[in-house]
C-alpha positions as CSV (number, residue, x, y, z in Angstrom):
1,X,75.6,-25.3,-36.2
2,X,74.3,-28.2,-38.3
3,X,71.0,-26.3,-39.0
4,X,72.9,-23.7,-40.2
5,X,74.9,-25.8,-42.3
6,X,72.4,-28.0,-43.4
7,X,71.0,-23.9,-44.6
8,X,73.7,-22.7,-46.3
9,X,74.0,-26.0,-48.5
10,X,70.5,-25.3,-49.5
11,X,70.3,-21.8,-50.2
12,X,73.5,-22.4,-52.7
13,X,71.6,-25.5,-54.1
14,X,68.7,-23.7,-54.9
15,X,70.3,-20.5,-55.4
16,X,72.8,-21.9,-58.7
17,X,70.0,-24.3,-60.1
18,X,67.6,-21.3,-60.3
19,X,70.5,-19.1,-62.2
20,X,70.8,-21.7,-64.3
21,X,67.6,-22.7,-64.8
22,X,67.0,-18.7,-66.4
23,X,70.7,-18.9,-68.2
24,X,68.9,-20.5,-71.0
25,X,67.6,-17.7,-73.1
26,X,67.1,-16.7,-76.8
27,X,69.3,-13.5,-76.4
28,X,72.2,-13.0,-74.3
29,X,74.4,-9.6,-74.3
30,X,78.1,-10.4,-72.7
31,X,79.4,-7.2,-71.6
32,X,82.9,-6.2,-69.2
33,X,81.9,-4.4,-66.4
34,X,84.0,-2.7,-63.4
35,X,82.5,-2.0,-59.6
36,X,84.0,0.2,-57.5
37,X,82.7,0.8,-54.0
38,X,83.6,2.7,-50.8
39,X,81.5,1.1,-47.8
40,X,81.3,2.4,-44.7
41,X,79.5,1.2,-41.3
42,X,80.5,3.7,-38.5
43,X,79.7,3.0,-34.5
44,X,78.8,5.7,-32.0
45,X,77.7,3.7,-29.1
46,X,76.7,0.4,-28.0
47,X,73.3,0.3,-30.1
48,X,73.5,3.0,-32.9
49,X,75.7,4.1,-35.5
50,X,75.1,4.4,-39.4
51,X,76.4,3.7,-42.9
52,X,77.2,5.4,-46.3
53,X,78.4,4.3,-49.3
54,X,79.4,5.4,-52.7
55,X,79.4,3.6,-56.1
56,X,80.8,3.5,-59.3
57,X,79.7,1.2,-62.1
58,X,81.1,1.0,-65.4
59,X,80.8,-0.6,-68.8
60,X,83.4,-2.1,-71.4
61,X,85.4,-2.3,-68.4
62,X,86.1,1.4,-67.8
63,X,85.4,3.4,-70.3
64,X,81.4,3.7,-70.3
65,X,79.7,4.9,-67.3
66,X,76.8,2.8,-66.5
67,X,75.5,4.3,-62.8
68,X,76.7,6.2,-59.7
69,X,75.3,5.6,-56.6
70,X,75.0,6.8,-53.2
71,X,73.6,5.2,-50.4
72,X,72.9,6.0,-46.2
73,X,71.7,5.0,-43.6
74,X,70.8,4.3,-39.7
75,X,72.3,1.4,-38.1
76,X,70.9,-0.6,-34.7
77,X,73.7,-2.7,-33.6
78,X,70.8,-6.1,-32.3
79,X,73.4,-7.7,-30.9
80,X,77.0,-7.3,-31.5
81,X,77.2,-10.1,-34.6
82,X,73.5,-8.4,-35.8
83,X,72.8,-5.3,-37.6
84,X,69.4,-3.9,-38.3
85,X,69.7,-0.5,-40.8
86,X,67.0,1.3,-42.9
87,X,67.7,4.2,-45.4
88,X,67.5,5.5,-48.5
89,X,69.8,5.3,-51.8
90,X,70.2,7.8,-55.5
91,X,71.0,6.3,-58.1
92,X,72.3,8.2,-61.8
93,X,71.8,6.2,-64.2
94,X,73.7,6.6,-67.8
95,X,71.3,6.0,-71.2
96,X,71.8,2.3,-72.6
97,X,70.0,3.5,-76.0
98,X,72.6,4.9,-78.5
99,X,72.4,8.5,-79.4
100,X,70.6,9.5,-76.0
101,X,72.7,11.3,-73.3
102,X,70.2,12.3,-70.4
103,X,71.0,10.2,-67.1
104,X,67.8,9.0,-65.3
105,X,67.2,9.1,-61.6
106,X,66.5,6.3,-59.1
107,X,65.3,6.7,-55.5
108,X,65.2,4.0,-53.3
109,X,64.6,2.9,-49.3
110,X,65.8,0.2,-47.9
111,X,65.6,-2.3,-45.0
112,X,68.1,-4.6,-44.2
113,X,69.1,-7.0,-41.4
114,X,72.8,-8.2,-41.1
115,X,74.6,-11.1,-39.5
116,X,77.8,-12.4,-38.8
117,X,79.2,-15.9,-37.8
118,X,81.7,-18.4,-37.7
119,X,82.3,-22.0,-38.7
120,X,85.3,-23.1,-37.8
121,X,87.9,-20.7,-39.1
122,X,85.4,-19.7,-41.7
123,X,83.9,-16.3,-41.0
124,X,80.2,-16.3,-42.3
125,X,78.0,-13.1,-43.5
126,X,74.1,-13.1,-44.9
127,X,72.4,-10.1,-45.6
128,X,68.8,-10.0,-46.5
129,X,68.2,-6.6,-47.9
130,X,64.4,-5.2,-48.9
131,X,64.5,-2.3,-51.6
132,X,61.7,-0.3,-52.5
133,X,62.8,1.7,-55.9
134,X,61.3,4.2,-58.1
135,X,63.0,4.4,-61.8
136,X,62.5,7.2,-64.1
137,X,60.7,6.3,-67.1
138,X,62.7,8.1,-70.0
139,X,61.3,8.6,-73.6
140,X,63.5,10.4,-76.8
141,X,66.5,11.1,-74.1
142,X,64.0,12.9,-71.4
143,X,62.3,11.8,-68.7
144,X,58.5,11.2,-68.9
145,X,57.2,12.2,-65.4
146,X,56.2,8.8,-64.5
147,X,57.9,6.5,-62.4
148,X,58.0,2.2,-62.1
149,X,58.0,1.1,-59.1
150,X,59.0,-2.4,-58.0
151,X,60.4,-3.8,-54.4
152,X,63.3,-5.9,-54.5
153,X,64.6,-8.7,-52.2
154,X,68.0,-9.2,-51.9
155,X,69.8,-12.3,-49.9
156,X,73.4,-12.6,-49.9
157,X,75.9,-15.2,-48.6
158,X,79.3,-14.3,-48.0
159,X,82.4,-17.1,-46.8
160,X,85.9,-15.6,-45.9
161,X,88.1,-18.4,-45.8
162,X,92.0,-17.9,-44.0
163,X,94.5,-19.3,-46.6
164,X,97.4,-18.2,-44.6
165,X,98.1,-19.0,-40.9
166,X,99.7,-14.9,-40.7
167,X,96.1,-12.9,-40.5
168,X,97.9,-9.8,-42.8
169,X,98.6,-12.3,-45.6
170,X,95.0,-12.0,-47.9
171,X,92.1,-14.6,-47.3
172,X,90.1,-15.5,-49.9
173,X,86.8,-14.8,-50.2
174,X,83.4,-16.7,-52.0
175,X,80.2,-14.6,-52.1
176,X,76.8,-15.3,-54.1
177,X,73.4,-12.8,-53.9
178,X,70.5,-13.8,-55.6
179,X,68.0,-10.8,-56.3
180,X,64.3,-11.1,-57.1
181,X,61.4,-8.5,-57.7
182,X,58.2,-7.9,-57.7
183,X,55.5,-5.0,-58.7
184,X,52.6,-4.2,-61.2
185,X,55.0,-3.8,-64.3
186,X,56.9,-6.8,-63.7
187,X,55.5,-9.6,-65.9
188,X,58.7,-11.7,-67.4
189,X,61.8,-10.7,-64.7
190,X,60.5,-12.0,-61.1
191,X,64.3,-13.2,-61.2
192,X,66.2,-10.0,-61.3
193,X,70.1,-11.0,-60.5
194,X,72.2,-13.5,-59.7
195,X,75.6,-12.6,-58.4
196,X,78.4,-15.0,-58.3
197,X,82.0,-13.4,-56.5
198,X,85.6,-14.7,-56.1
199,X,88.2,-12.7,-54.6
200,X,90.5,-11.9,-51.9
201,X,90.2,-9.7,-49.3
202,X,93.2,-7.7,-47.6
203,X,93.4,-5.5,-44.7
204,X,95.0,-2.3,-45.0
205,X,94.5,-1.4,-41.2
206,X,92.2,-2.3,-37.9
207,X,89.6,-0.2,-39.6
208,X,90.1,-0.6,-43.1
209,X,90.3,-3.1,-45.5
210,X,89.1,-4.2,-49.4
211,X,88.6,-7.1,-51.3
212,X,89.3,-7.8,-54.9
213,X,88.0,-10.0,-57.6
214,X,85.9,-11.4,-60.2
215,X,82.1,-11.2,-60.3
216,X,79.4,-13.0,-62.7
217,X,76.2,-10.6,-63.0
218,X,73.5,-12.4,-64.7
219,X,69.9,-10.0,-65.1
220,X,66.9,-10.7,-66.6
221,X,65.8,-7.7,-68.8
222,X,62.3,-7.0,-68.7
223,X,61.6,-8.7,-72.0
224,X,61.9,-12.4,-70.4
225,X,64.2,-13.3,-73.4
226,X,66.7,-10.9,-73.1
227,X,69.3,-11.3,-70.5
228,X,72.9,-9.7,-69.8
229,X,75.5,-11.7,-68.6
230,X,78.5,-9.3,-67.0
231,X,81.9,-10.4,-67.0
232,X,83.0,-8.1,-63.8
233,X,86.3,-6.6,-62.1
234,X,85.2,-5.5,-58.8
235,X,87.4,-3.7,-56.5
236,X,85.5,-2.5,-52.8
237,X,86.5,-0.7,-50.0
238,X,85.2,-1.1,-46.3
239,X,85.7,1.7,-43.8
240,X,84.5,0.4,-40.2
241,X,85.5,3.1,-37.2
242,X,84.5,2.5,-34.1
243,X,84.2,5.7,-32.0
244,X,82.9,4.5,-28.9
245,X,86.5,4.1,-26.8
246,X,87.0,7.4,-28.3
247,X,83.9,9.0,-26.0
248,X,84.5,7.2,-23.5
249,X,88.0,8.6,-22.4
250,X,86.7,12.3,-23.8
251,X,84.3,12.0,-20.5
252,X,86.8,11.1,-18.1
């Protein structure tokens, strides 16, 4: 428990001094963004199961899409507190250039492993996630042929912390993910993302629940000097059935 303490403390200590070592650039664009996510991990058995999700991004808050997103995969349940999943994700992605109205396509696969813990009355989550993406190049509003190709690592650190001593009442939640990526074409942006989430999370039922906040996006564009810092409403949704009691008593 005090290694893993001793961990966390230093993941968030290097984590924020490297976001704020690349905050410091000649250009920054400030923009209002809204998530909205459906996330869903479903479990057939003891070992297997599988997740899907669906996304919708936004800019200047609602009005502007900026990407939709869908995402499955498999799911090997390690141990109960440890998940193991690979899949693959689409993403359609709206022009940024003014004038141009062709959405360009991403395909990705990803690994991931999962777990859960406790300290104290805290619940913990980290998720290291390994993406392997292929974004279409685009030139005059149509898309080229060609591809870039870069494989992202993602690591994120989620704390749920009990305000109330009733469990309905909402807990609130603290969440940070750092992203960085690699590949021939990327030069200036090793550091891809740092995202920094405060909210509250509520649950709706023993199977579903959201939570409900703000989120600081800060990306690196490809330039090096160019950076986008997105002020963010994010509203997700986790669906989590279990359907093993279910087959059991269907086989007595």
């Amino acid at each position: 428990m005090k290694r893993l303490r001793i961990w966390v403390l230093f993941f968030l200590c290097i984590s924020f001094s490297f976001a704020d070592a690349q905050t410091k650039p000649k250009e920054i664009n400030e923009q209002s963004q809204a998530w909205l996510c459906l996330n869903s991990t479903i479990r057939v058995s003891n070992k297997w199961g599988f997740m899907a999700d669906v996304h919708e991004r936004r800019n200047n808050f609602l009005k502007d899409a900026q990407f939709h997103f869908i995402r499955f995969g498999i799911n090997y349940w390690l141990k109960d507190n440890i998940i193991l999943t690979a899949g693959y994700g689409h993403m359609w992605v709206a022009p940024s250039i003014a004038g141009w109205h062709t959405f360009s396509n991403e395909n990705r696969i990803y690994e991931q492993v999962q777990m859960t813990s406790k300290i104290g009355k805290v619940s913990l989550l980290q998720r290291l996630r390994n993406e392997q993406r292929w974004q279409q190049k685009m030139a005059n509003d149509k898309a080229t042929g060609q591809n870039k190709f870069t494989d992202r690592v993602r690591y994120l650190l989620s704390f749920t912390i009990p305000v109330f001593k009733n469990p309905k009442y909402p807990s609130l939640v603290v969440a940070d993910e750092l992203c960085v990526q690699f590949g021939k074409e990327v030069v200036y942006n090793t550091f891809d993302q740092n995202r920094v989430f405060v909210g509250v999370k509520q649950k709706l039922s023993k199977n579903l629940s959201f939570d409900l906040g703000y989120m600081q996006v800060k990306q690196q564009k490809a330039s090096g000097y160019q950076y986008d810092k997105n002020n963010t409403f994010r509203w997700f949704f986790y669906y989590t059935p279990d359907f093993r009691k279910k087959k059991i008593a269907a086989t007595k």
